[in-house]
N, C-alpha and C positions, 0 to 999 in steps of 0.2 A: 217518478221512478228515478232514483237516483244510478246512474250503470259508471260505473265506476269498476265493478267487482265484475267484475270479476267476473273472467271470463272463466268451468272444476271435469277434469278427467282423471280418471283412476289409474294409479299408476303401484307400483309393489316392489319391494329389495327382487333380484335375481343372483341367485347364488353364484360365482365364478368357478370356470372352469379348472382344475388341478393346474392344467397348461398354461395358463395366463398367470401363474404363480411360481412358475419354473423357467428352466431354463428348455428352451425346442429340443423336441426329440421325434423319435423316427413311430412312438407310441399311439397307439389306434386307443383314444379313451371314450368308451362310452359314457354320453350325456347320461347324466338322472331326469328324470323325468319332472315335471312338476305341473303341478295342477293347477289349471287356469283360474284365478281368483273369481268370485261368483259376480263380482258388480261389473266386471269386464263381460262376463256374458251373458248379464240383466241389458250391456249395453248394444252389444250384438243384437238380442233376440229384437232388440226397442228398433232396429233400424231394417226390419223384415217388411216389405211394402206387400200389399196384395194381399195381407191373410188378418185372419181376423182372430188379435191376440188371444189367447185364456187366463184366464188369471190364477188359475188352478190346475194339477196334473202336472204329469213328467213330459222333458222334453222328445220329442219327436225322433225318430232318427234321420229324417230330414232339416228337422231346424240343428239337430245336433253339427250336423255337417256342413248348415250355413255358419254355423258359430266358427266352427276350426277355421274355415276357411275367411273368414272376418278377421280373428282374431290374429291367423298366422300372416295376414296382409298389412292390416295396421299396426301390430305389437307383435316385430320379429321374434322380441327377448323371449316369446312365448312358442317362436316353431316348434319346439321340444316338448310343449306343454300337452296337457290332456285335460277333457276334461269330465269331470264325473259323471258316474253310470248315470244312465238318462233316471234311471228309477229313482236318484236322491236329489234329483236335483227337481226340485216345483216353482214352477213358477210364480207363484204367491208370495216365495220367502226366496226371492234375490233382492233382497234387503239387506246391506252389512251395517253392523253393527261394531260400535266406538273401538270393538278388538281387531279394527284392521290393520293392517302390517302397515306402518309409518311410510312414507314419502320419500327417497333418497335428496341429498343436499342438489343434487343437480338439476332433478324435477318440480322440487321448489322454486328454483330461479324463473319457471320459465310461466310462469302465472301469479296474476296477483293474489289465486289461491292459495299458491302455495308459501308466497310471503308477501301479504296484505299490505304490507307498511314500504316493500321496496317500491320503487318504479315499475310502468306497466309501460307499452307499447301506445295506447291510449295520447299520451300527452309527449311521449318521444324525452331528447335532451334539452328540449328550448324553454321547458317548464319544470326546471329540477324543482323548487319553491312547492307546486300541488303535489306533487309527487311523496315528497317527505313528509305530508302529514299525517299522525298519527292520531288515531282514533282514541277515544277517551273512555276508563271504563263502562263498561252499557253491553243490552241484553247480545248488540248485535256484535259486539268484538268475542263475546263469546261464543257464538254462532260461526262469526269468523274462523276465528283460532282452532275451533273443533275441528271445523274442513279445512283448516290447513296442515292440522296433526293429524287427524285421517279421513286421507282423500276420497275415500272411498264408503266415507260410511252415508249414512240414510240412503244410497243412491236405489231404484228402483226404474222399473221400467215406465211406468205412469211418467215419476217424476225426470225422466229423463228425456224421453217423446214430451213433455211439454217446456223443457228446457229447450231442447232443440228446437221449436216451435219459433219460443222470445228468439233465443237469437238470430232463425233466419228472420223475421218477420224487422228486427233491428239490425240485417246485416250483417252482421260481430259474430266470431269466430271464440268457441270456448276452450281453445287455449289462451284468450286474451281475459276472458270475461267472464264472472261467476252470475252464476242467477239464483237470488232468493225468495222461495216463497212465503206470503205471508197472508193469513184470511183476508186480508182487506187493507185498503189504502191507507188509513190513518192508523193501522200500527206501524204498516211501512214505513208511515212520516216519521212517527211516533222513535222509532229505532234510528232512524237520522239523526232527530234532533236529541236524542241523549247522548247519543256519541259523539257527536260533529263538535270539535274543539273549539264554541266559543267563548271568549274571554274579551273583557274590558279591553277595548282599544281595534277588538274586529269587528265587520257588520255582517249586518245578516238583511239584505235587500229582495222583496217578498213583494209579488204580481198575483199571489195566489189572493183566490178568493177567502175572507176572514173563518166561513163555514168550511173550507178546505184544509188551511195551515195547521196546519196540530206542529209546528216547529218554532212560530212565533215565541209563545209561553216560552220554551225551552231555551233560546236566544234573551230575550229579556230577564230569567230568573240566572243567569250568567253573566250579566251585566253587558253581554254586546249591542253596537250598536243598533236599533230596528229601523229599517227603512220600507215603508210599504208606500208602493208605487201603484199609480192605477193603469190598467191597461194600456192606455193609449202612451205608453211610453213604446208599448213595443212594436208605431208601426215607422216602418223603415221608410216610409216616404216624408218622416216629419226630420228637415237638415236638423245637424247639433241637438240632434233629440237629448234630454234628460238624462234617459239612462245612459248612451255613451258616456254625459258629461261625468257621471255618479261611479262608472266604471274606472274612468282614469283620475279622480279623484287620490290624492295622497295620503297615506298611509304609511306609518313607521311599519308595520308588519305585514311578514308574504307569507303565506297569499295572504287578501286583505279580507277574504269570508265567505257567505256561502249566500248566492244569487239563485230564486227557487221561480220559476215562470210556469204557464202554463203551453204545453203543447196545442190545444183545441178548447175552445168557447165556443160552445152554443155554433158550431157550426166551424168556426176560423180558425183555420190553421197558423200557426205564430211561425215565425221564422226562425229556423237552426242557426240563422247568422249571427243570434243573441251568445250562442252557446262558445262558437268561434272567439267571438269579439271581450267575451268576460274571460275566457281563457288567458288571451292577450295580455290584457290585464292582469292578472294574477288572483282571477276569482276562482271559485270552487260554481260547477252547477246543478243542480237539481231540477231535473225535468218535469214535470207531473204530467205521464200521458195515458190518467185513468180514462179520459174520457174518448182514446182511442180502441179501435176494435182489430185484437191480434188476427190477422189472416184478411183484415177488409182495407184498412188506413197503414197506407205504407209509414215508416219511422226508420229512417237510412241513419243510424248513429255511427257508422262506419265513415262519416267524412267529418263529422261535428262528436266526437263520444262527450258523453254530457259528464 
């Protein structure tokens, strides 16, 4: 699982008021009203504890009134807003779709959603190098770039309650962090290793097992270099282990590639201190923690983000 991304909340232009365009005066100007976008309140209904959702039918006039009041607490720009008769709005379709209203330049900034390729919170100033890399064409920069031109779209309530899920379960807050889903682990790999910029002269150093890696191929038909390691590089009581030495190894170019480990074998949990220690060095990480279970095996990425 690669978490990197991206930590995605919906956000919308708000019109300005006449006053903030003028010059002050003594004038009483009535707000326009506007209408609460519908993923804002797919996101509200998704954070209702105790009731057992519908996935169909109009809203309630009691969840109606948990909405306003969600919405007017965490999205002031919206105290003004309304939102539509309960009869139009269904729950099955707060769904939006690619025609959402764009992201303003200053909601961008503040996730790697909203620009993939800036700096995130994640790795801070001390690693500007992982920071600036950019993704190569592939299925997932296009997946990317949609959610970053609009933030709002595919969002749903299913998908949203299991977003919030990942990230408690990893700690990570989604204005740092995007979550992507994909039927299955090896397209997840699959969508790394097309994008993941390697090239002649970087490596790509692999603890995965050979039935698990669907990244290797994609690193070798690139000409990077492959380095596969067997487990026992990763235990911490072996001094001057391998992998440190392999970590701090020289390199004309930063970062020097992408380091892909396992969270859990057959039982063992690997240490986060791999994730820290390749950082250091100017590695790129790749977690794979298919074979943890969301809600039972803690995964604290919030002190190691991989």
């Amino acid at each position: 699982m690669m978490e990197g991304e991206f930590r995605e909340s919906p956000f919308a232009k708000i019109p300005k008021s006449p006053i903030q365009n003028g010059r002050p005066s003594s004038m009483v100007v009535k707000k326009a009203h506007t209408v609460i976008p519908a993923h804002i309140v797919a996101e509200a209904i998704s954070t209702l504890h105790g009731l057992d959702l519908r996935w169909s039918g109009p809203i309630t006039p009691t969840e109606m009134q948990y909405v306003e009041q969600y919405v007017f607490a965490k999205y002031p720009q919206y105290s003004n807003g309304l939102v539509e008769e309960g009869a139009k709005i269904d729950l099955s379709g707060l769904c939006i779709s690619e025609e959402s209203s764009e992201s303003t330049l200053d909601d961008k900034r503040k996730s790697p959603r909203g620009s993939f390729r800036e700096s995130t919170a994640s790795f801070g100033s001390n690693l500007p190098d992982l920071d600036k890399t950019q993704l190569e064409p592939s299925r997932l920069l296009d997946i990317l770039t949609k959610k970053s031109s609009f933030p709002g779209s595919f969002i749903s309530i299913p998908e949203i309650q299991a977003r919030n899920k990942v990230l408690k379960h990893c700690g990570l807050h989604d204005d740092e962090y995007l979550v992507l889903f994909t039927p299955n682990s090896k397209d997840a790999m699959m969508l790394v290793g097309e994008s993941y910029p390697f090239f002649r002269g970087n490596f790509y150093m692999t603890i995965l097992g050979e039935d698990m890696d669907y990244i290797k191929e994609f690193a070798s038909y690139k000409e990077s270099k492959v380095i596969s390691a067997p487990e026992t590089w990763l235990d911490l009581r072996i001094k001057g282990s391998q992998l440190s030495q392999y970590f701090r190894r020289k390199c004309k170019h930063s970062p020097k590639g992408l380091f892909s480990y396992p969270a859990d074998v057959n039982g063992t949990r690997y240490s986060m201190h791999w994730v820290s220690e390749a950082h250091r060095n100017t590695w790129h990480v790749l977690l794979d923690a298919t074979a943890l279970v969301v809600g039972e095996d803690r995964l604290n990425l919030a002190a190691s983000p991989a």
